[in-house]
C-alpha positions in Angstrom: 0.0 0.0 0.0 1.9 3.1 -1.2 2.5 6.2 1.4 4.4 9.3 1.5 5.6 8.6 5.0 7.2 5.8 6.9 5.4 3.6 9.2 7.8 1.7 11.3 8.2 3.8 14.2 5.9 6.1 16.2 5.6 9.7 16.1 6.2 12.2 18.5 4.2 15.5 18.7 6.3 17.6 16.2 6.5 14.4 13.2 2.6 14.4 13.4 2.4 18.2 13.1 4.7 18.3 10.3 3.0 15.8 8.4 -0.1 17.1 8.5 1.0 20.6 7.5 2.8 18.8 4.8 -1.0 17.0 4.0 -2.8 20.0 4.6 -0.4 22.1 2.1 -0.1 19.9 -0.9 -4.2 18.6 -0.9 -5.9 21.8 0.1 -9.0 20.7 -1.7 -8.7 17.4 0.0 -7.7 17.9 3.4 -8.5 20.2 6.3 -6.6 20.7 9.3 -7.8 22.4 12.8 -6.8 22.6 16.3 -9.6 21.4 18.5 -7.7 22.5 21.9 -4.8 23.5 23.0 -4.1 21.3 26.4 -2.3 22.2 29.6 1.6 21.6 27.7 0.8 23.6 25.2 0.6 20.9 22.2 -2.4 20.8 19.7 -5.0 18.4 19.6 -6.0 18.4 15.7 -8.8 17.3 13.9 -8.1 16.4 9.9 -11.3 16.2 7.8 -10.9 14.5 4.3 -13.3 14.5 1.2 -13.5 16.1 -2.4 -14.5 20.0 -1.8 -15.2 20.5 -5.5 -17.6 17.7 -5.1 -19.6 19.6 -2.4 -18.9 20.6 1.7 -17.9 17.9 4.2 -21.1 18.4 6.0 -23.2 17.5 2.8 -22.1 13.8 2.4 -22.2 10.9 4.9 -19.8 11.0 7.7 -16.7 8.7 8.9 -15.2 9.1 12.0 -11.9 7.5 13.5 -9.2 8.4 16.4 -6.7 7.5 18.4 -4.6 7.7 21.5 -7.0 8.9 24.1 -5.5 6.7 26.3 -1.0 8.1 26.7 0.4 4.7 26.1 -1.7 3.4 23.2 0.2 5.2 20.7 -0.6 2.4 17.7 -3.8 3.9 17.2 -2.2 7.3 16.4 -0.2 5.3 13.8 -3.2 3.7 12.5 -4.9 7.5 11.7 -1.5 9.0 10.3 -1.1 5.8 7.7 -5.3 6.0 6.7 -4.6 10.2 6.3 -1.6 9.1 4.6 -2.9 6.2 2.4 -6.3 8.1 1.7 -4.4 11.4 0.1 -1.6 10.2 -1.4 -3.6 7.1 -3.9 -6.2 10.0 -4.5 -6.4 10.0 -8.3 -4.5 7.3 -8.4 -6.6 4.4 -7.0 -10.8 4.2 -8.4 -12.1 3.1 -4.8 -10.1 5.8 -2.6 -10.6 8.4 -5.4 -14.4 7.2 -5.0 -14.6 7.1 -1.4 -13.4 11.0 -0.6 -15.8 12.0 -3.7 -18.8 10.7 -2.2 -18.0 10.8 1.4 -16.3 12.3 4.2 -13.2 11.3 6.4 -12.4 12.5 10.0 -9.8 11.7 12.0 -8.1 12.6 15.3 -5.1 11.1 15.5 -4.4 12.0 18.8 -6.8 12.9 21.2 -4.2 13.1 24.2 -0.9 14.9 22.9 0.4 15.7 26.4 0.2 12.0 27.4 1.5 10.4 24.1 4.6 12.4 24.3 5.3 12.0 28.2 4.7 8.1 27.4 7.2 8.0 24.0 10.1 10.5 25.8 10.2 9.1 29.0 10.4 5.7 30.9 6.4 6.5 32.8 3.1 5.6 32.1 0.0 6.6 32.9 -3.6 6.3 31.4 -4.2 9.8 29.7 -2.5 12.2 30.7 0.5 13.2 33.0 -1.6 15.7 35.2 -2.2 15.1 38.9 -5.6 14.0 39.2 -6.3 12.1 42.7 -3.2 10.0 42.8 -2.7 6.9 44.6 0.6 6.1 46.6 1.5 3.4 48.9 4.3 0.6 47.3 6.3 -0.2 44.8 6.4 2.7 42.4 7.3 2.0 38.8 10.4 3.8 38.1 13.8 3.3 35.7 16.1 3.1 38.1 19.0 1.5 36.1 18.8 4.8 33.9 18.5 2.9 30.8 15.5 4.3 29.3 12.9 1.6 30.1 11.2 0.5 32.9 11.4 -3.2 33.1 11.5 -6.3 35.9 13.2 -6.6 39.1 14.0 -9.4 41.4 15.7 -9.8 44.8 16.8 -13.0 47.1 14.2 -13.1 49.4 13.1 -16.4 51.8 9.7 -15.0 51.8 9.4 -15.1 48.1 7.1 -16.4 46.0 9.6 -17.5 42.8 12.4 -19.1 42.3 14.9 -19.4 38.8 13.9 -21.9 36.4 16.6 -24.6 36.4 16.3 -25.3 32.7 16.4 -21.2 32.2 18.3 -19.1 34.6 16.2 -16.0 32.6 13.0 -17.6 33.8 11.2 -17.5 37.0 8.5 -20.1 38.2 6.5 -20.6 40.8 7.9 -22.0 44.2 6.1 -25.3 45.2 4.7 -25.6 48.5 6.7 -28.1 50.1 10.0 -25.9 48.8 11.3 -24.8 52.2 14.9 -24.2 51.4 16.8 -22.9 49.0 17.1 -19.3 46.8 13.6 -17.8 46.3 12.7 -14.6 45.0 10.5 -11.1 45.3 9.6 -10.1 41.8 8.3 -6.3 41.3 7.9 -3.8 38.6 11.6 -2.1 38.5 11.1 0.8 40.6 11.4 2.5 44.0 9.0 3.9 46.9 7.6 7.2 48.3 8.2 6.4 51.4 10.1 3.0 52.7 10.2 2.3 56.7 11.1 -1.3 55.8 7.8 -3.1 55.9 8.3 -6.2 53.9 4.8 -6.8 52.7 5.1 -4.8 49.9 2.2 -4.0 47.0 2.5 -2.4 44.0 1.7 1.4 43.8 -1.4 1.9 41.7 -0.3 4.1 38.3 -0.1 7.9 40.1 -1.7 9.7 36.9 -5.0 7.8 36.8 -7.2 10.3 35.1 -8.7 8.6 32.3 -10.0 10.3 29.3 -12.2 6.8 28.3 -14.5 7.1 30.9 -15.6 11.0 30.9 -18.4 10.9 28.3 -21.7 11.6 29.5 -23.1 8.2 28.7 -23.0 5.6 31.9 -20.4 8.0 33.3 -19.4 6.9 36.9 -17.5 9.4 40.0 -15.1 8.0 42.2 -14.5 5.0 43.7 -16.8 2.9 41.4 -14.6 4.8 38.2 -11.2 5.4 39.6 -10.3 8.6 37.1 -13.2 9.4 35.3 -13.1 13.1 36.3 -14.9 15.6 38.3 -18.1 15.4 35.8 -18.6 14.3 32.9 -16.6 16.3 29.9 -14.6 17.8 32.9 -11.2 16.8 31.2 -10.8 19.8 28.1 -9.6 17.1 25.7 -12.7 14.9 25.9 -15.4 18.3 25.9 -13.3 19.0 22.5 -13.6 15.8 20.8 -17.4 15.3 21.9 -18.4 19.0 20.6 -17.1 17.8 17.5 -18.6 14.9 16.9 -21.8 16.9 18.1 -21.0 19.4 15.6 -20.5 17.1 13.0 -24.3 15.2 12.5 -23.3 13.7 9.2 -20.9 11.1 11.3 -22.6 7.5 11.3 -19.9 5.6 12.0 -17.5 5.6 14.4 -14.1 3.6 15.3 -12.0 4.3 18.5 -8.5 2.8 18.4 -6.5 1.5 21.1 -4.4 -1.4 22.1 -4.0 -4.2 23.8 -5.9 -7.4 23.2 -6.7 -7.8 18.8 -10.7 -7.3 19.3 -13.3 -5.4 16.9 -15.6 -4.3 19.5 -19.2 -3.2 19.3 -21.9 -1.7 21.8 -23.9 -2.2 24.4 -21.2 -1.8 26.6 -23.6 -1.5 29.7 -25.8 -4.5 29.3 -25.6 -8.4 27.3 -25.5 -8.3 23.7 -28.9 -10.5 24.2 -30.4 -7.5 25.5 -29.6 -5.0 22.4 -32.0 -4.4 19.6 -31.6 -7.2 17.4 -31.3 -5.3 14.1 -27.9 -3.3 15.3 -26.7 -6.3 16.8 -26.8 -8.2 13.2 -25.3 -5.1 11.1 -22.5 -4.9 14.1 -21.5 -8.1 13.3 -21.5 -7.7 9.9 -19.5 -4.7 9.6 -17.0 -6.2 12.3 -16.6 -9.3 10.2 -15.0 -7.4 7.8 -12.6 -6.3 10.0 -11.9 -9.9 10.9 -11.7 -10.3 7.2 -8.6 -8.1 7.2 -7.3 -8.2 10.7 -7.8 -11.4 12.2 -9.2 -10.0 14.8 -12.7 -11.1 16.4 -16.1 -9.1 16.6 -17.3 -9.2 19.8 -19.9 -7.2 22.4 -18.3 -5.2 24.8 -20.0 -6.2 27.7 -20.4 -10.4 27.1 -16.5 -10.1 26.3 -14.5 -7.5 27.4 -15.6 -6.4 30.8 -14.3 -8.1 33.6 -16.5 -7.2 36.3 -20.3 -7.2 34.6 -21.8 -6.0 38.4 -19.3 -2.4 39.1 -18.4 -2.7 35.1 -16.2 0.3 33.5 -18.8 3.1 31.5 -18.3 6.6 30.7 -16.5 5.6 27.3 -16.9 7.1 23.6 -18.3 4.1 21.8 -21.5 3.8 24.2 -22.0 7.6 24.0 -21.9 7.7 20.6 -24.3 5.0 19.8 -26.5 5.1 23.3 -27.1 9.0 22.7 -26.6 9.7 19.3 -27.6 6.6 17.6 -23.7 6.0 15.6 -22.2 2.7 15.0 -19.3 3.1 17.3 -16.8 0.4 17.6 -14.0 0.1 20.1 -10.9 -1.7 17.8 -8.5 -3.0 20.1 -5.0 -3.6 18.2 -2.1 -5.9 18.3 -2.3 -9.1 20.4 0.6 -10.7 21.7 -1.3 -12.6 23.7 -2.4 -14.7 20.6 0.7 -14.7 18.6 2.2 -16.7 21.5 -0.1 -19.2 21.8 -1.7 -18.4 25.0 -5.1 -16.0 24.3 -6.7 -14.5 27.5 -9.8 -13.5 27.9 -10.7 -10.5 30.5 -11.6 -12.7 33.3 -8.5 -14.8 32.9 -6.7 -11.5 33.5 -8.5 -10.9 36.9 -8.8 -14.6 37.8 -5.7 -15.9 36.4 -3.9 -18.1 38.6 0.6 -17.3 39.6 1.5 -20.0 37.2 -0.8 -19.1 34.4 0.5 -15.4 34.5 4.3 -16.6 34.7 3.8 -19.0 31.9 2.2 -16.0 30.1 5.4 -13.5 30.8 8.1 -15.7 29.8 5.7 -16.5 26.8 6.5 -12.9 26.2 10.0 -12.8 26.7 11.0 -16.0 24.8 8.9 -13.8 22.0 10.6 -10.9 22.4 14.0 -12.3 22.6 13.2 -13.9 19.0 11.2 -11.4 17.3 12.3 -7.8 18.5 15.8 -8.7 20.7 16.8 -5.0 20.8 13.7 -4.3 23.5 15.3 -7.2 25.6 18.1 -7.2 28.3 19.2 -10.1 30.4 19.1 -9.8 34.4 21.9 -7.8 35.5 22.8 -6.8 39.1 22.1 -3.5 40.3 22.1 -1.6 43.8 18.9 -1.0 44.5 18.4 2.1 47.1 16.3 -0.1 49.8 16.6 -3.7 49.0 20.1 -3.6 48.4 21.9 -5.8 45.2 19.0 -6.5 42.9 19.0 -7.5 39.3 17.0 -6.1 36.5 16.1 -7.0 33.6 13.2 -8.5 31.2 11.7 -6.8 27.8 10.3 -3.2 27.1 6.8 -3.8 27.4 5.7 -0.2 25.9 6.7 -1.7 22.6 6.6 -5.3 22.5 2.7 -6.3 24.7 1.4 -2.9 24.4 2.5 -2.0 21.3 4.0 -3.6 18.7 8.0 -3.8 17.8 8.2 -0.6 15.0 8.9 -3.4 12.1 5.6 -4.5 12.5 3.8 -1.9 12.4 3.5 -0.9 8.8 1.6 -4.4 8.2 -0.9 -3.9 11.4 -1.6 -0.1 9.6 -2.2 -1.6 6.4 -5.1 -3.8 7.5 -6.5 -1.6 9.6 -6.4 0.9 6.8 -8.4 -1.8 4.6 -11.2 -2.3 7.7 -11.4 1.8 8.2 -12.3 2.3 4.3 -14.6 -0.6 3.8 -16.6 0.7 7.1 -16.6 4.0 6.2 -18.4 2.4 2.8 -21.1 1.3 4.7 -22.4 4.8 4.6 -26.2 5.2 3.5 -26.1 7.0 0.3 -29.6 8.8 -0.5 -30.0 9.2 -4.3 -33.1 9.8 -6.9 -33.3 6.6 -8.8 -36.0 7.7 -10.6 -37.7 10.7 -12.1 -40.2 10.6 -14.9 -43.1 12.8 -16.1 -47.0 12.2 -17.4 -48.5 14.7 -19.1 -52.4 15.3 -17.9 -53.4 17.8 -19.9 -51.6 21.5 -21.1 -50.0 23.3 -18.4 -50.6 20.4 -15.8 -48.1 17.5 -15.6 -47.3 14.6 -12.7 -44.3 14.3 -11.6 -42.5 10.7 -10.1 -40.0 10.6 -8.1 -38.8 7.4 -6.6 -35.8 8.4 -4.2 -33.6 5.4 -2.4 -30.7 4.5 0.0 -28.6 2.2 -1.9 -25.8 2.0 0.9 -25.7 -1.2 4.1 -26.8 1.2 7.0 -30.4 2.6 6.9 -30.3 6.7 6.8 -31.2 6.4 10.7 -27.9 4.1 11.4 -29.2 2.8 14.0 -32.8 1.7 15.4 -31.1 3.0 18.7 -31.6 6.8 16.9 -34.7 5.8 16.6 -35.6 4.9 20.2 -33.0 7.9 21.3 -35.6 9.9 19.0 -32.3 11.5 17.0 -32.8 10.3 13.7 -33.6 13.2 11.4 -36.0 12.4 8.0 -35.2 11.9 4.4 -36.4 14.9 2.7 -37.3 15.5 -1.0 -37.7 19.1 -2.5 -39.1 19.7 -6.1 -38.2 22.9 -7.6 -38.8 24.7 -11.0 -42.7 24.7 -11.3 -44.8 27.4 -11.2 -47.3 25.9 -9.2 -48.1 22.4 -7.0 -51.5 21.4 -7.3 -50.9 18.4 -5.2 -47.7 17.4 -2.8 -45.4 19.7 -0.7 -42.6 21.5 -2.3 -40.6 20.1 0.7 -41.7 17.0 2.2 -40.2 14.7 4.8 -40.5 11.2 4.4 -39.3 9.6 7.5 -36.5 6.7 7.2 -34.8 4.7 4.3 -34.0 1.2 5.4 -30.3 0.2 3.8 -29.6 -3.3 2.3 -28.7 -4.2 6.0 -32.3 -4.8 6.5 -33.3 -6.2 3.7 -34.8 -10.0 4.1 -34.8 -12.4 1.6 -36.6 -15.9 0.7 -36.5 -18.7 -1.7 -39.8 -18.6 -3.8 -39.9 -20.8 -6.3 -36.1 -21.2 -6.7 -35.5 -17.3 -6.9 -34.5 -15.2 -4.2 -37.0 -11.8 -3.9 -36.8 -8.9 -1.5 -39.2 -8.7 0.9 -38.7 -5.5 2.1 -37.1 -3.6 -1.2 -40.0 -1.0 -0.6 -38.2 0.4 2.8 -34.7 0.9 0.2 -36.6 2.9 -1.9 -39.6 5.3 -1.4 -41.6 7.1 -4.3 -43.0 10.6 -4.2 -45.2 12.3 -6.9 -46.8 15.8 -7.6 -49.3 17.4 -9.9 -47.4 20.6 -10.6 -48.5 23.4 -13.0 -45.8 24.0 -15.9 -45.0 24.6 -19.4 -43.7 22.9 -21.9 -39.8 22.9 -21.6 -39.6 23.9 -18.4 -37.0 21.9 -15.7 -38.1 20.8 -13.0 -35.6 19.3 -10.6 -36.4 16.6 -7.5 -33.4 16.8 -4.7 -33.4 14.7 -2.0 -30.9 15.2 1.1 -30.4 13.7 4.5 -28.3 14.7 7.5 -26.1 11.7 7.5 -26.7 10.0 4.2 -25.9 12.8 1.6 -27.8 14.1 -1.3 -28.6 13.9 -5.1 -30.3 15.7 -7.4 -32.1 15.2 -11.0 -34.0 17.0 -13.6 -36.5 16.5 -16.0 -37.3 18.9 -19.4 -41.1 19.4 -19.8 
């Protein structure tokens, strides 16, 4: 897939910025840049909308809507947008369905909604979930923390007879698990490499929970949760400048129907409710979910699954307040979640959610070196063997083990051109599941001189019915079709503008076998006619427009 730009390892602030000055400057007709807010360090978050101008405003065709990074350390996801800008601009012209695609439709992307995190995350050795702001920290334990001064922040382990591990005999690299009826020997304490607040040499030690906990993914309005049930959701919902930005534009942007949300870790497509089973969504959604997911399996690998049934470990004090449920709870968009990159899988041992909450010691060991025979294999310059260090409070420790900002939660830079490419794929065959409105039709009967009936049939020959969703519908946010007639002198019957409700898309159509042929049973839905008895002469136009907030517009004529 040809680019201008490399994809093989992640941007800071100032790369981003210069590429999309650099997109902005050579496709003015195709690409629009804008700062959405300016956060507490001073860096940009931007907003890049992409379609044909010459073939009419972004607001007048349907809507497409990704982003990425709202969470610091996630930083694929901000790949992922750069390479689909990228992709989407530079095979303009060049390739029928991209040159197509920004005709008829409309591209957004934020790359990245949380600058200030994603650079404190890719410049330094911390991590946090947003944003490095103080925002109700937690202290108490073992603080993550490069102590070695190498750059990363990776394992540590200490001789300790109260410890749980022990070295692997067949692998001095390796720990296991010490057996109950080891009494003797050399066992181990195995932390996070790091250091304390405070240390008055208490040896039951726990791990300090992350100290910048805000988290951007659980501020929307929908199902938003305060403290302690949502540990950094914010004061109130939209409290965190970032988020209010990137909701007012999606607000302010009604021709957006469909929605994707990048992040990483764990190689999922997934789709809404988010608050309850998928048994108790509306049936219809739940089908054209799946549908559209599939084709991201299609290209990914990766399977299409409900939030809730799959992702959520705790289904009683479960995690709300994120974009996807929002978006399609309030405003009726199909919003997916797409979780990238799963190393989990490409070793062999996939996890679940509850496995990660309920996983036993030796399952989670198994897991790690898992990792780290990976790692040592497939991306050996984020590894380092144990080495002995003087650790400030225990004494002579050794440290060691693999970067795990770019191996588990991202993937090594040489692998990320491919997982952009198929992304890229999934991102423009959803975005082509648009509703298109168009006038299929538009014919004439002449009734007698001066007075004429016009015919209009009007239809939606795209997947996803003009509403989106029938969640719109019960959210009462769907907006109607409308058809307009123009060029008459007078109507004797019909409106000049008249709003016709909903157009189902091919999404909803049903089909059965009647006598060996396959007929649609609900083609009428798809398309809609619409007639008038105007009063006009001879050789006069008259012209039939219809239009709809998310689902475009079309226009024909007719000579009297």
């Amino acid at each position: 897939m040809k680019t201008t730009f490399s994809y093989d390892h992640y941007y800071l602030y100032e790369e981003i910025k210069n590429n999309l000055e650099y997109f902005a400057g050579k496709y003015p007709e195709l690409c629009q840049v804008q700062v959405l807010c300016v956060t507490e360090a001073g860096l940009n978050q931007y907003a890049v909308t992409l379609t044909n101008t010459g073939t009419g405003d972004a607001l007048s065709k349907p809507g497409y809507y990704m982003d990425g990074n709202i969470h610091a350390g996630e930083v694929t996801a901000s790949m992922t947008c750069m390479y689909l800008i990228d992709y989407l601009l530079t095979n303009y012209g060049e390739n029928t369905e991209i040159t197509d695609l920004l005709d008829t439709e409309t591209i957004y992307v934020l790359p990245r909604i949380s600058p200030d995190g994603a650079e404190c995350y890719l410049t330094t050795p911390e991590f946090m979930y947003s944003a490095p702001r103080d925002w109700k920290e937690v202290f108490g334990g073992v603080a993550p923390e490069d102590i070695d001064g190498d750059g990363v922040v990776r394992m540590m382990r200490y001789k300790d007879p109260y410890g749980i591990w022990k070295i692997d005999p067949e692998d001095p690299e390796q720990m296991v698990e010490r057996k109950p009826d080891e009494t003797t020997g050399d066992f181990y304490s195995v932390w996070t490499e790091g250091s304390f607040e405070e240390y008055d040499g208490d040896e039951n030690l726990k791990e300090k929970k992350m100290k910048w906990s805000m988290n951007f993914n659980r501020n929307f309005p929908y199902g938003w949760f305060p403290d302690p049930r949502e540990i950094g959701a914010g004061d109130y919902p939209l409290s965190f400048p970032e988020i209010k930005a990137v909701h007012d534009f999606i607000v302010s942007h009604p021709n957006i129907g469909g929605i994707s949300a990048m992040h990483t870790t764990a190689g999922m497509i997934l789709f809404p409710p988010g608050t309850r089973p998928e048994a108790q969504g509306i049936p219809a959604d739940m089908k054209a979910f799946r549908a559209i997911g599939q084709m991201g399996t299609e290209e990914t690998g990766y399977p299409c699954v409900n939030i809730f049934d799959t992702f959520l470990a705790d289904q009683v004090n479960y995690s709300s307040g994120a974009l996807d449920d929002w978006a399609y709870e309030n405003l009726g968009i199909a919003a997916y979640t797409v979780e990238l990159w799963d190393l989990a899988n490409k070793v062999g041992m996939p996890e679940d959610m509850t496995a990660r909450i309920t996983g036993g010691l030796d399952t989670k060991i198994r897991r790690y070196n898992a990792y780290r025979n990976w790692v040592k294999e497939n991306a050996p310059e984020e590894y380092v063997p144990w080495h002995e260090f003087d650790h400030p409070y225990f004494g002579k420790v050794e440290i060691g083990g693999y970067n795990y900002k770019f191996t588990q939660q991202n993937p090594p830079g040489h692998m990320l051109r491919e997982l952009c490419e198929g992304i890229a794929r999934y991102m423009i065959r959803f975005a082509r599941c648009m509703p298109h409105v168009e006038v299929v039709s538009l014919q004439k009967e002449y009734i007698t001189e001066g007075v004429y009936r016009i015919t209009a049939v009007v239809g939606n020959r795209g997947f996803l019915p003009t509403n989106i969703t029938d969640q719109a519908v019960r959210a009462a946010v769907n907006k109607p079709v409308i058809v307009e007639i123009s060029g008459v002198k007078e109507l004797v019957t019909g409106k000049e503008k008249e709003e016709i409700g909903d157009l189902s898309g091919f999404s909803r159509a049903q089909t059965k076998v009647s006598y060996g042929l396959v007929t649609n049973r609900k083609e009428a839905e798809m398309k809609r006619k619409v007639s008038w008895i105007v009063r006009a002469a001879a050789g006069d136009t008259v012209s039939v427009r219809v239009s709809h907030e998310k689902s475009g517009k079309d226009t024909k004529e007719i000579v009297l």
